[in-house]
N, CA and C of each residue as an Amber inpcrd file, in Angstrom:
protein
   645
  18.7810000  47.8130000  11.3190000  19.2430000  46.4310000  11.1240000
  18.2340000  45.4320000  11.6810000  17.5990000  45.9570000  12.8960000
  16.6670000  44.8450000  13.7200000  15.5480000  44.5440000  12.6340000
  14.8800000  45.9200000  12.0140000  14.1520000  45.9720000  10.9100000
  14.0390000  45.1470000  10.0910000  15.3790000  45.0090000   9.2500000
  15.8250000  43.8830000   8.1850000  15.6640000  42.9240000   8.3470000
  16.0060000  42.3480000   9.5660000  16.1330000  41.3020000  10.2070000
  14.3890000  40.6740000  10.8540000  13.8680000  41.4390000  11.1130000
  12.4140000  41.2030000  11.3530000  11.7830000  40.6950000  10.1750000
  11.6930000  41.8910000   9.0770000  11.8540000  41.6880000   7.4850000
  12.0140000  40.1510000   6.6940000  13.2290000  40.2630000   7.3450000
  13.3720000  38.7050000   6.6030000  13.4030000  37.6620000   6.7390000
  12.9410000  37.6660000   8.1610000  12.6660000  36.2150000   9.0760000
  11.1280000  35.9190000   8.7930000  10.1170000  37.1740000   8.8200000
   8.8820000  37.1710000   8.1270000   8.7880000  36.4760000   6.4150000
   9.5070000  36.9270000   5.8880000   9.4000000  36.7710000   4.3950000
   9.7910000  34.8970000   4.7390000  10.9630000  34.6890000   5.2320000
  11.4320000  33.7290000   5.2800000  10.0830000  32.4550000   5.6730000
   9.3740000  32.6960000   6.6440000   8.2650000  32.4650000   7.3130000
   7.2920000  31.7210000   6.6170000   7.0300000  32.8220000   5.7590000
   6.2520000  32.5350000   4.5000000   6.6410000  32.2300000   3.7470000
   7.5900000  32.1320000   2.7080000   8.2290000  30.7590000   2.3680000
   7.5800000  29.6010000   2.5000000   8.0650000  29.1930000   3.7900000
   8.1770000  27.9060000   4.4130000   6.5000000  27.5860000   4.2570000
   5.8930000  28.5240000   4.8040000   4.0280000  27.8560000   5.3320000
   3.5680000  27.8430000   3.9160000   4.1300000  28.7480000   2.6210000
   3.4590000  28.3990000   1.1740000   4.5120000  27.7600000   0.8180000
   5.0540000  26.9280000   1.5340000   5.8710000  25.5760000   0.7100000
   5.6620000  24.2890000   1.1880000   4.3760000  24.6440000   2.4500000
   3.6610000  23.0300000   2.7060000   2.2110000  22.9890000   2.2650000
   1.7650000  21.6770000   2.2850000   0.4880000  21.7780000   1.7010000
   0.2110000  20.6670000   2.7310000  -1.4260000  20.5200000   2.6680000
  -2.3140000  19.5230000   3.5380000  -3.2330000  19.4390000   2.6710000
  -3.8090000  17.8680000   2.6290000  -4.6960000  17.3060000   1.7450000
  -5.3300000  16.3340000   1.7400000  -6.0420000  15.3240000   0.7600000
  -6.6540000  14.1830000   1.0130000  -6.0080000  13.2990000  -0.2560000
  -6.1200000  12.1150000  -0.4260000  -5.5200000  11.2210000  -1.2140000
  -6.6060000   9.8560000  -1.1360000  -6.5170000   9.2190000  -2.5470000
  -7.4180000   8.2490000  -2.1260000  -7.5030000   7.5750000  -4.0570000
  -7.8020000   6.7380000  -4.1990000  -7.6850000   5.3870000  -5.2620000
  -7.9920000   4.1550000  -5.3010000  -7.6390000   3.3810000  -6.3530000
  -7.4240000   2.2090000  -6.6640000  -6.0980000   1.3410000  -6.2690000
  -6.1390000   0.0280000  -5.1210000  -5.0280000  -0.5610000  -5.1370000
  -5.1820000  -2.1340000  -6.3590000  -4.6020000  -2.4230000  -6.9890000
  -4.8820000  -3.7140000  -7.9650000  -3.5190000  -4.5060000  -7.5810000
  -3.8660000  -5.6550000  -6.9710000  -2.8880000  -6.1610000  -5.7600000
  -3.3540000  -7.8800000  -6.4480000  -2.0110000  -8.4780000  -6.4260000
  -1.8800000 -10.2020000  -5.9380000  -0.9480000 -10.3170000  -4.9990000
  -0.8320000 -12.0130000  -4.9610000   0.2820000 -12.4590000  -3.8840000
   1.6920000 -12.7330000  -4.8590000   2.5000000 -12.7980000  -4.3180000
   3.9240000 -13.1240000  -4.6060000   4.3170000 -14.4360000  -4.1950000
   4.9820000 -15.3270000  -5.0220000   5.3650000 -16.7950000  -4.0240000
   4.5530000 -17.9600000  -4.3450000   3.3260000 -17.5140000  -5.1280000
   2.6130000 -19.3940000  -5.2210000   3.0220000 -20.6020000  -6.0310000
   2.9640000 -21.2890000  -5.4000000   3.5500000 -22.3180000  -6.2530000
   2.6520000 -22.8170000  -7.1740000   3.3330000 -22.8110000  -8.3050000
   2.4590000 -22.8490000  -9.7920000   1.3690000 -23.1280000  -9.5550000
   0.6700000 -21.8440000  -9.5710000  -0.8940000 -21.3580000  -9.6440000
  -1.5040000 -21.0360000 -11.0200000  -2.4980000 -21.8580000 -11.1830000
  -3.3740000 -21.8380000 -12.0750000  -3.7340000 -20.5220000 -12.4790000
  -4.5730000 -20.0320000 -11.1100000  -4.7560000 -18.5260000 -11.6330000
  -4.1160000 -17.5320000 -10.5450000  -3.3990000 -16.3490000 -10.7280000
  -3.1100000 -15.9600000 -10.0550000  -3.4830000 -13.9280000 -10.0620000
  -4.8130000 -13.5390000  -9.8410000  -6.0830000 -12.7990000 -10.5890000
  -5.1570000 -11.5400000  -9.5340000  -5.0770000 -10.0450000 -10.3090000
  -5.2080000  -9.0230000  -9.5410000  -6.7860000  -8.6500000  -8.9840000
  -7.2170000  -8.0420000  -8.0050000  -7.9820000  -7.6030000  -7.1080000
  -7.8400000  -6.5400000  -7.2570000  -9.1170000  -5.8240000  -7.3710000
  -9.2220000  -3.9140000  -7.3910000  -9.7000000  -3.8900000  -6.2920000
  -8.9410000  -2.4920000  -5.6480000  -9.3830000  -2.2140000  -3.8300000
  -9.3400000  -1.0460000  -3.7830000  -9.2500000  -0.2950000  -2.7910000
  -8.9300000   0.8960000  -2.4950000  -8.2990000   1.4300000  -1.8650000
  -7.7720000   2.5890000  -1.4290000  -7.6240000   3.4500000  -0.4260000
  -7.6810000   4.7490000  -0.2210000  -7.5970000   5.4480000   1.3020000
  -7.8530000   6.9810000   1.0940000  -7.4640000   7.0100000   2.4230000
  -7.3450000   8.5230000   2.0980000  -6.3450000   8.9980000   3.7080000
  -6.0610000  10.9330000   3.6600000  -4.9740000  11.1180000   4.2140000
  -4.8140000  12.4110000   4.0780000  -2.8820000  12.6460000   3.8290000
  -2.6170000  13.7180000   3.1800000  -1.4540000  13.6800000   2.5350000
  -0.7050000  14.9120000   3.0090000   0.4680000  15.4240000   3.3930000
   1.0150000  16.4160000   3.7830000   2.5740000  16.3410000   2.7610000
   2.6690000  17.7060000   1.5820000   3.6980000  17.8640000   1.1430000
   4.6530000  19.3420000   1.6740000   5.7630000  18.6380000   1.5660000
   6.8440000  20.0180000   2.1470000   7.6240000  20.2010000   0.7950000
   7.8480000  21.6710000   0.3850000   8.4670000  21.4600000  -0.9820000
  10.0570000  21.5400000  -0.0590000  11.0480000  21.0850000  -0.9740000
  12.2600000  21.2280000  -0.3930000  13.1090000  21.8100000  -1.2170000
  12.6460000  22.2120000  -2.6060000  13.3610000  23.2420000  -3.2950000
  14.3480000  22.1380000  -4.7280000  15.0650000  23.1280000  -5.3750000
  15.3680000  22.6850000  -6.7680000  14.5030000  21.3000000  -6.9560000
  13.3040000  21.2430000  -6.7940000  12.4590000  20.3150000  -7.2430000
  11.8480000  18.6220000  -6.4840000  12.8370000  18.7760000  -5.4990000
  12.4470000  17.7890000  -4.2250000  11.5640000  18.1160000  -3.5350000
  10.5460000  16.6240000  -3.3330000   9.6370000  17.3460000  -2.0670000
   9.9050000  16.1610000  -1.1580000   9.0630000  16.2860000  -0.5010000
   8.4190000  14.9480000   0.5890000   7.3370000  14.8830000   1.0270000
   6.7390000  13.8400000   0.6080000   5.1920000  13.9960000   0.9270000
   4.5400000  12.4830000   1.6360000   4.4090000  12.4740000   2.9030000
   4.3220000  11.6630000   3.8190000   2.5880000  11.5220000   3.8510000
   2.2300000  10.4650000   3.9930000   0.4120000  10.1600000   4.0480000
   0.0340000   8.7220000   5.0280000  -0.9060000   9.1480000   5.1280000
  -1.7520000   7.6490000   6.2160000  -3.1220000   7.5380000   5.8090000
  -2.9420000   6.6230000   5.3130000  -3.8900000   5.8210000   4.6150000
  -4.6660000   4.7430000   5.0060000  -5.7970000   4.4450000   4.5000000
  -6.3620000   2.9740000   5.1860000  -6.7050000   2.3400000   3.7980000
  -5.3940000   1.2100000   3.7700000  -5.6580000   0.3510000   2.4020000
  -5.8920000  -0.8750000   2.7170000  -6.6670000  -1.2630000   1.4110000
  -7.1440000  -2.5660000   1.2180000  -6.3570000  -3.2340000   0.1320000
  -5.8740000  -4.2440000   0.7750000  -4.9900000  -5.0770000  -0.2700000
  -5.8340000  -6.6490000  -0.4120000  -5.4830000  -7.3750000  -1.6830000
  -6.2280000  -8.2100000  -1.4810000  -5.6600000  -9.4630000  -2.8760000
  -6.0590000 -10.6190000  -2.8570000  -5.7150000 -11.0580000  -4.2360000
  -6.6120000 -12.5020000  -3.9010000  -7.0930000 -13.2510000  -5.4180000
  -7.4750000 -14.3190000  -5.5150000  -6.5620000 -15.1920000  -6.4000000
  -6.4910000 -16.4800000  -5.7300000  -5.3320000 -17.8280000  -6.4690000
  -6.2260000 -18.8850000  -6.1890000  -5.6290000 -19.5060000  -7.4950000
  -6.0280000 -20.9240000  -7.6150000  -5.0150000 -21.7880000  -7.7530000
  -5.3310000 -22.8340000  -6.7380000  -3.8640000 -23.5460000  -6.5550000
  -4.5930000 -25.0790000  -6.7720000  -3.5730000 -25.5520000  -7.9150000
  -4.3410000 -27.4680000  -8.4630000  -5.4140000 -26.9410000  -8.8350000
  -6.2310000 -27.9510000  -8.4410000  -7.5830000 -28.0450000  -9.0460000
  -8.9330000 -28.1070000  -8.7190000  -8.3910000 -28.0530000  -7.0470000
  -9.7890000 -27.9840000  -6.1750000  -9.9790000 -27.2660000  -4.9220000
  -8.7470000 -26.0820000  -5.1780000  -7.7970000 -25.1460000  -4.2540000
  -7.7800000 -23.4540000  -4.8350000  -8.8280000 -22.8340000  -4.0450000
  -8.9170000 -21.4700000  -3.9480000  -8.6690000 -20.7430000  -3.3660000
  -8.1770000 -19.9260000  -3.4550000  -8.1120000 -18.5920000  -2.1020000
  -8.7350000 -17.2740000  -2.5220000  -9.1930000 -16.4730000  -1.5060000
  -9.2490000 -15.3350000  -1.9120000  -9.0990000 -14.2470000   0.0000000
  -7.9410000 -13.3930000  -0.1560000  -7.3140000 -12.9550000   0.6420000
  -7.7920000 -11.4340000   0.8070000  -8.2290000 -10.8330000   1.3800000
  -8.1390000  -9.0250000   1.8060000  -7.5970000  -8.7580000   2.9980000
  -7.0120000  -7.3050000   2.9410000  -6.5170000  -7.1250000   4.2390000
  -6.5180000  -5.6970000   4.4220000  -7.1240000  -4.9460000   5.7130000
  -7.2740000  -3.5520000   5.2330000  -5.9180000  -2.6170000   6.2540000
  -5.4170000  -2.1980000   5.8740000  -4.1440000  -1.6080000   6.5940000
  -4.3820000  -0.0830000   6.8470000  -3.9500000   0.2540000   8.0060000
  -3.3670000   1.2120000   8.2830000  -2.0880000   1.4790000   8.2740000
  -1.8850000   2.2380000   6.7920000  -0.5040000   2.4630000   6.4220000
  -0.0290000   3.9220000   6.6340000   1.7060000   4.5620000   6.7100000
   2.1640000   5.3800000   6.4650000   3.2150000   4.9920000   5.9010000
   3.2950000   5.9970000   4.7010000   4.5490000   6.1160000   3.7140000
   4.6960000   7.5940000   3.8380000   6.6070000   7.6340000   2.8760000
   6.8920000   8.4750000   2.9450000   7.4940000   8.9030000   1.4980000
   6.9120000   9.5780000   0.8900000   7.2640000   9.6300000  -0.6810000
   8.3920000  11.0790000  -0.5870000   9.3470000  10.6850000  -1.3940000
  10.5260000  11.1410000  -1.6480000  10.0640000  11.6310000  -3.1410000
   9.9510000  13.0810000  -3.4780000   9.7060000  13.3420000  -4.9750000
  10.8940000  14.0330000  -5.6640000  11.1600000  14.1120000  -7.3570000
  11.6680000  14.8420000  -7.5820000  10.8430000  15.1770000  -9.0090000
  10.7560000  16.5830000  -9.6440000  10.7590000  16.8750000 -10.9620000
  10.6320000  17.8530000 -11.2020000  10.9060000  18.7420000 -12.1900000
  11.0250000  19.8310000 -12.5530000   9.3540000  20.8780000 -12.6990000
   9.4470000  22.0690000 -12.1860000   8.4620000  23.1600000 -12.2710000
   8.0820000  23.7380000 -13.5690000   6.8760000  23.3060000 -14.5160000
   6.9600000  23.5960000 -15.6470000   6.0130000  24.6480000 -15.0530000
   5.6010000  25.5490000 -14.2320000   4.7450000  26.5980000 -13.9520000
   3.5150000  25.6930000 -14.1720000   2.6330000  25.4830000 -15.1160000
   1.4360000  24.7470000 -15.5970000   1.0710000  23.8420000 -14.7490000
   2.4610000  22.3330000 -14.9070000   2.1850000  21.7260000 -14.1960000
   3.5790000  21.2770000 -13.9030000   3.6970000  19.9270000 -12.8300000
   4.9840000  19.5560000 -12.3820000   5.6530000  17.8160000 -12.4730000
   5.4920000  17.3170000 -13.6220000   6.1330000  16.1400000 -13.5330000
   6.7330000  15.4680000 -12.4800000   6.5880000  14.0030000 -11.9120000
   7.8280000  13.6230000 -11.1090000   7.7240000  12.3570000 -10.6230000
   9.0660000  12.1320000 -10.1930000   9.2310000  10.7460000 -10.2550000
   9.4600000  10.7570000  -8.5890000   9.0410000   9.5450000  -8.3410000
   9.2070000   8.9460000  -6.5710000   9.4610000   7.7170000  -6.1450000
   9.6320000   7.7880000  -5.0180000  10.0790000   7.0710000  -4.2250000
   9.3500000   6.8830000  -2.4340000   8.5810000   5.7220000  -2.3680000
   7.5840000   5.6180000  -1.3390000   8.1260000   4.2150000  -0.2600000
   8.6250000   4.7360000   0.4310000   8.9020000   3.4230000   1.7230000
   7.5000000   3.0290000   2.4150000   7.1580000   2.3250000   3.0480000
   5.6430000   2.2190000   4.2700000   5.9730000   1.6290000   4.8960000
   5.1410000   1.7800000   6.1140000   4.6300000   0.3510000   6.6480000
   3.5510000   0.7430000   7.1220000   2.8780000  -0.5840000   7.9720000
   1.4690000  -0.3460000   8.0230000   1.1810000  -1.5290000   9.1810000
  -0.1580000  -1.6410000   9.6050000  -0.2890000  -2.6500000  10.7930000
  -2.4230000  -3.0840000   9.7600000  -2.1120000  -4.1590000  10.2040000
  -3.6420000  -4.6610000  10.0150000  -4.7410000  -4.7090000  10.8740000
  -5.9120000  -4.0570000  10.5190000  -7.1710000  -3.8980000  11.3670000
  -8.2980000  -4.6720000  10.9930000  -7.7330000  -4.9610000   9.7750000
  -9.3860000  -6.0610000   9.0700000  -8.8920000  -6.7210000   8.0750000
 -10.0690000  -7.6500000   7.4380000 -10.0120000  -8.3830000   6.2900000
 -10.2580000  -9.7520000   6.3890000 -10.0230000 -10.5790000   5.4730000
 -11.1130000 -11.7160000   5.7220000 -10.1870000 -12.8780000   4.7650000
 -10.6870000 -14.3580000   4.7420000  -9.9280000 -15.5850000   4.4890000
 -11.1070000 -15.8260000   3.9070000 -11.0710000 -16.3790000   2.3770000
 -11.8900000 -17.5500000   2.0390000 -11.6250000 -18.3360000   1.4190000
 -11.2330000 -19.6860000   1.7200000 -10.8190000 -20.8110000   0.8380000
 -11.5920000 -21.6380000   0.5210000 -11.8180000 -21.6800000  -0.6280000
 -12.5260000 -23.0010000  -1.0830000 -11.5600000 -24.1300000  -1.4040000
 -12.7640000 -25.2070000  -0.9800000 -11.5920000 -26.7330000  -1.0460000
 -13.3690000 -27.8080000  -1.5440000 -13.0250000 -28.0950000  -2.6830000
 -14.2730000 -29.3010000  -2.6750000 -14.4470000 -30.3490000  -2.2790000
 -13.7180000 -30.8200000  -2.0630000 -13.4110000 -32.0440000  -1.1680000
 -13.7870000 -31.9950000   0.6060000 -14.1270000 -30.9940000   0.8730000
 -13.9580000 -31.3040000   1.9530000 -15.3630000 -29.7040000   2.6610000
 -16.0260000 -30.2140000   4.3330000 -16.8390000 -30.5060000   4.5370000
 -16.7780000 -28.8070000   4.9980000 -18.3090000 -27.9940000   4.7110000
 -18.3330000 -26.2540000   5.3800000 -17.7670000 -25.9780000   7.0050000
 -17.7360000 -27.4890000   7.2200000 -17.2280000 -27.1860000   9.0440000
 -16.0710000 -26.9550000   8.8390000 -15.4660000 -28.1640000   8.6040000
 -13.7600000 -27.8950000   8.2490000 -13.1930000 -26.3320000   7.4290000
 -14.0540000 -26.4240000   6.4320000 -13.7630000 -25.0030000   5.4990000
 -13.8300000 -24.1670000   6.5410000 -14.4950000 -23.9010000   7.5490000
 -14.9110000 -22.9090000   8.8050000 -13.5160000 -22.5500000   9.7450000
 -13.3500000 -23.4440000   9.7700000 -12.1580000 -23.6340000  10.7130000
 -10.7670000 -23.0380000  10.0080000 -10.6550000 -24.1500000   8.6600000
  -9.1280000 -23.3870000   7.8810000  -9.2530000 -22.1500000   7.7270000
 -10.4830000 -21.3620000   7.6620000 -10.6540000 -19.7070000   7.3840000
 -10.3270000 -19.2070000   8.8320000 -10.5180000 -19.5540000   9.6220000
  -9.9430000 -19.1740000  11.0690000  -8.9320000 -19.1790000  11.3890000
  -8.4200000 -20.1390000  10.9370000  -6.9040000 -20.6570000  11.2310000
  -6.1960000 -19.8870000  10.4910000  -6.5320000 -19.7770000   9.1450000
  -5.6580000 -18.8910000   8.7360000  -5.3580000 -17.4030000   8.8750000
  -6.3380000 -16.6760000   9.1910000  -6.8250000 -15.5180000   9.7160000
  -6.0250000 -15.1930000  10.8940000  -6.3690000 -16.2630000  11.5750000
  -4.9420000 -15.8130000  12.8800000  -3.4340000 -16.1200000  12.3880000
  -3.2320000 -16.5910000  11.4180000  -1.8850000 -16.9370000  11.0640000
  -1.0100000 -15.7910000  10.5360000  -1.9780000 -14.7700000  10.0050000
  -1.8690000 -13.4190000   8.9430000  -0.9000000 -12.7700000   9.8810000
  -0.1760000 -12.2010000   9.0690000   0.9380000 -11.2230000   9.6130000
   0.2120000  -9.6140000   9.6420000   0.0700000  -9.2430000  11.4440000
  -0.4700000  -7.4450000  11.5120000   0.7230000  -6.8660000  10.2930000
   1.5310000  -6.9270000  10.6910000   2.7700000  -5.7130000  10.4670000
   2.9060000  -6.0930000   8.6720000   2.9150000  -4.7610000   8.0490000
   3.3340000  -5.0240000   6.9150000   4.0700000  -3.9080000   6.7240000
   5.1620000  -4.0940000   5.7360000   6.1360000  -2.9380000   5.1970000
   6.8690000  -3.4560000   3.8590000   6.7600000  -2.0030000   3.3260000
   7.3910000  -2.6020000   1.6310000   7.8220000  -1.1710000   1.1310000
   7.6530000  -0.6460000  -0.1260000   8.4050000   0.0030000  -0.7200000
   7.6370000   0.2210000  -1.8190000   7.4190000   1.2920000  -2.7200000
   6.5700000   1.2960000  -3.8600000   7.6190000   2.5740000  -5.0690000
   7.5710000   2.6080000  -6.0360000   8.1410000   3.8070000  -6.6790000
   7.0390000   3.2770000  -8.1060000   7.1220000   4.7280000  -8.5930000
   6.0280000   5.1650000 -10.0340000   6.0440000   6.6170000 -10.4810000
   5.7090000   7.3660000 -10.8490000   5.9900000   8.8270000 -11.4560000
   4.4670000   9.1940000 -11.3410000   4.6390000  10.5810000 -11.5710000
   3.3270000  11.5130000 -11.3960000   3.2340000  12.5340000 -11.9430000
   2.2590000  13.4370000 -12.1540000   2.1940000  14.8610000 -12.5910000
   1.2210000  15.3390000 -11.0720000   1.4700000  17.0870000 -11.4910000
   1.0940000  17.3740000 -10.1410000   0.9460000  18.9290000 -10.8290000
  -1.0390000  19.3570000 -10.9850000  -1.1650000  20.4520000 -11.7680000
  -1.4870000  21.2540000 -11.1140000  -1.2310000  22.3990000 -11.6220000
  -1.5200000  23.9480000 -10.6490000  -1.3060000  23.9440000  -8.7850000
  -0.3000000  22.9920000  -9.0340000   0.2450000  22.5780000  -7.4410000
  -1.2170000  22.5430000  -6.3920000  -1.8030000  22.5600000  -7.1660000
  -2.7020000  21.5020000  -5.7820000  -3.5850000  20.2050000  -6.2420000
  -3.4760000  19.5290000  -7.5840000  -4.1240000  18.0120000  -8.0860000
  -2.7850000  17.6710000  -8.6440000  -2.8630000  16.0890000  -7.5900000
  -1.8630000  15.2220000  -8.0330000  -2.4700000  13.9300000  -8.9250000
  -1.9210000  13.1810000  -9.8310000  -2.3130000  11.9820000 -10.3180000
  -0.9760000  11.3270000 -10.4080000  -0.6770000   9.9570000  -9.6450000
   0.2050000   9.1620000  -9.4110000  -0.4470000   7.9200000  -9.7060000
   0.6470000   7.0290000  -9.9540000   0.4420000   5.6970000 -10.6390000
   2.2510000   4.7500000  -9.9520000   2.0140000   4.3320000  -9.2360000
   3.1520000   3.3890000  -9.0040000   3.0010000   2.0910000  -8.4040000
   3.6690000   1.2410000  -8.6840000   4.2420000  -0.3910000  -8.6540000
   4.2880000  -0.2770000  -7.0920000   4.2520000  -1.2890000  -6.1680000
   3.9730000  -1.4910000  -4.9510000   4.4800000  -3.0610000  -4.2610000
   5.4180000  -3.4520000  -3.4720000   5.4940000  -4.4940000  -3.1910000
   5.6490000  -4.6320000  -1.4520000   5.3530000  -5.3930000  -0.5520000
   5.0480000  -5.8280000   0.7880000   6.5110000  -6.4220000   0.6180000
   7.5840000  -6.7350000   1.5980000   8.2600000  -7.2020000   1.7950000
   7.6480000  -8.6480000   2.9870000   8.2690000  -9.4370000   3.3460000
   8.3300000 -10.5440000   4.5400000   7.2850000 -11.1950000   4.1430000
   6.8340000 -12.3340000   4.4230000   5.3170000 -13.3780000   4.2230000
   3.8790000 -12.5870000   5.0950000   3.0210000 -13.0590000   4.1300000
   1.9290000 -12.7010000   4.3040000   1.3390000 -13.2600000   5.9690000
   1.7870000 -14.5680000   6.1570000   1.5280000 -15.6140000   6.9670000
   2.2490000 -15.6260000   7.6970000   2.2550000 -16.4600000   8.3020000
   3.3930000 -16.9270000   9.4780000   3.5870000 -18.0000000   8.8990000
   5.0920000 -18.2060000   8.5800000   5.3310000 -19.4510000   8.2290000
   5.5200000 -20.4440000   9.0680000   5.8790000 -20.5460000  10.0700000
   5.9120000 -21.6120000  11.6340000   4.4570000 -22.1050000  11.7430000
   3.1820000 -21.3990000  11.6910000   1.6210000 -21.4440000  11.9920000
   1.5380000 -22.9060000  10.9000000   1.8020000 -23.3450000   9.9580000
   1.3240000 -24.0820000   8.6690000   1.7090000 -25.2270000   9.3540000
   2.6990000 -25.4540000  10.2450000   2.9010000 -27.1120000  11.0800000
   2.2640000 -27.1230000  12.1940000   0.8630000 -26.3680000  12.0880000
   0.3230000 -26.5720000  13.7590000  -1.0870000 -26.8540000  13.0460000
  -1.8880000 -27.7450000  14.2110000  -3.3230000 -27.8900000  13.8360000
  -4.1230000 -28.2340000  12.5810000  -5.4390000 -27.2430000  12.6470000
  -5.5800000 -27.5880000  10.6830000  -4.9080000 -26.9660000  10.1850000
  -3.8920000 -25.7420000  10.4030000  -3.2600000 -25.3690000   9.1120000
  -2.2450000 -26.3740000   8.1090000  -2.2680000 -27.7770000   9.1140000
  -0.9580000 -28.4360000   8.6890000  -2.0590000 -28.8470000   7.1360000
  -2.8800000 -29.2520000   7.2610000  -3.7720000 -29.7390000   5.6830000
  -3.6420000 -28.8070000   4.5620000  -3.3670000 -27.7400000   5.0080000
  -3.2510000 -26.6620000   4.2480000  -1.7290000 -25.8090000   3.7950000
  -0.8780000 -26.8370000   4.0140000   0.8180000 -25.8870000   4.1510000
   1.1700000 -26.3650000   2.5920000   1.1670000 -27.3380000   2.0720000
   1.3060000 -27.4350000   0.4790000   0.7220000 -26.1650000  -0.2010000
  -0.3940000 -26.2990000  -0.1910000  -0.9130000 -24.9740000  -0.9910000
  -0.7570000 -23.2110000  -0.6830000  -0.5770000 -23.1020000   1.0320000
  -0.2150000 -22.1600000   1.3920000   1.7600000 -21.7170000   1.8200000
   2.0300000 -22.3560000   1.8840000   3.3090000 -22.7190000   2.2140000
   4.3270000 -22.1690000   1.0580000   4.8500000 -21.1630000   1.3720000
   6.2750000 -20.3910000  -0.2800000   5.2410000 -19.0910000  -0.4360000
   3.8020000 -18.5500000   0.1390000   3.0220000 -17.0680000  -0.2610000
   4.0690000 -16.0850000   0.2310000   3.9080000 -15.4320000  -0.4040000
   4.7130000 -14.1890000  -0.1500000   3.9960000 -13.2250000   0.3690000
   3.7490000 -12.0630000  -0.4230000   2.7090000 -10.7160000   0.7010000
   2.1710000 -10.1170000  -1.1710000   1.2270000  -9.1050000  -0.5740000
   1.0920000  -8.6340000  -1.5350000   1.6030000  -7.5520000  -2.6910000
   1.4040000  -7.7480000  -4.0300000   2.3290000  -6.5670000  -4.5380000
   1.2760000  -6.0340000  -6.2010000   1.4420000  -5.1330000  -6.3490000
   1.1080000  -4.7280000  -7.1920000   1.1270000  -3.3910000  -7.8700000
  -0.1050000  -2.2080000  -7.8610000   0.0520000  -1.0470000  -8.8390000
  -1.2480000  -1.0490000  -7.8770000  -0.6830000   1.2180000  -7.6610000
  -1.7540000   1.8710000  -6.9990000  -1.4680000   3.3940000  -7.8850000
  -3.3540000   3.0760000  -7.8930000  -3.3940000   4.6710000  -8.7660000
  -4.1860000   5.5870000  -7.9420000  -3.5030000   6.9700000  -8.0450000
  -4.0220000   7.5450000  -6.6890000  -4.6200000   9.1340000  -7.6660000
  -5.6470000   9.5870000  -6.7250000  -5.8780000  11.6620000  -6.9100000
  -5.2570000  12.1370000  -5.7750000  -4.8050000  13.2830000  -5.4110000
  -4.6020000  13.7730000  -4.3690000  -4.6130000  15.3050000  -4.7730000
  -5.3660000  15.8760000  -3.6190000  -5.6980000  17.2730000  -3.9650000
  -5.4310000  18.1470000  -2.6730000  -4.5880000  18.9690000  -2.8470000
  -3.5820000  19.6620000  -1.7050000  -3.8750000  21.1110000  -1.8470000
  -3.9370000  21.3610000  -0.5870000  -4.5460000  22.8590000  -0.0920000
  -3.7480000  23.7190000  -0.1280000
């Protein structure tokens, strides 16, 4: 009986260690802002990211596949007529993708579900304004820069295939929840010259297309 029992706690074992995988992940993010008030142009931005990916299968076709990433989000707007922005921000994110789809042996269809959040380590402010003088422009890029919100968190869902269980190709919709900014920051200092045009931004949202190749 101890036998059996040795037996099948082993088998069991293995299972489990060929039902996780470890990997790398990495793409295209194509990102704007949410919230401008009637903007002229309001342009997606191609960026990137890459990181490393860990899936656990969980059986009748669920997995979970959790990753940390360092993304770059970013977008350019034109606000009136003498009012530019152009925004990046590079994050250190973790999500947690919730999968489901069926085992065609070949390959594996599926649809998900990705929560995150993430904290900010970089990225940069550039506004153009014609009217007005490279010192000043110097300053609103500062000002706003400290105004930027570290903490970001949002939610993304999109579908995937996933072949010979170790190359994934995913494609899903992506949105930041809370303001990009601080909205309190826009009534202080120079940002106050700048709260019409910045003032109602939201965060960023868009579509990320990813490879991921699991060991």
């Amino acid at each position: 009986m101890k036998k059996i029992l040795v037996v099948a706690a082993l088998f069991a074992s293995m299972a489990v260690a060929s039902a996780q995988q470890f990997g790398v992940i990495g793409g295209l993010a194509l990102s704007t802002l949410d919230g401008a008030k009637n903007p002229k142009e309001n342009k997606l931005m191609t960026l990137y990211q890459a990181g490393v990916a860990f899936k656990a299968d969980l059986g009748a076709g669920f997995a979970l596949q959790p990753t940390l990433t360092y993304q770059v989000k970013g977008a350019s707007v034109k606000q009136g007529n003498d009012i530019t922005s152009t925004s990046k921000t590079g994050f250190v994110e973790l999500s947690v993708g919730a999968q489901w789809g069926p085992d065609l042996l070949a390959f594996r269809p599926y649809l998900f579900v990705e929560p995150y959040v993430g904290y900010g380590v970089g990225g940069s402010e550039k506004l153009g304004w014609s009217n007005i003088s490279e010192e000043l422009l110097k300053k609103y890029n500062t000002a706003l820069s400290e105004a930027k919100n570290k903490l970001e968190y949002g939610v993304g869902a999109g579908l995937g295939v996933e072949i010979a269980q170790h190359i994934q190709l995913s494609c899903q919709l992506f949105r930041n929840f809370g303001p990009l900014y601080k909205q309190d920051k826009f009534g202080e200092g120079d940002l106050a010259k700048v709260k019409s045009a910045y003032d109602g931004l939201k965060n960023y949202q868009g579509v990320k297309i990813n490879l991921a190749i699991l060991f």
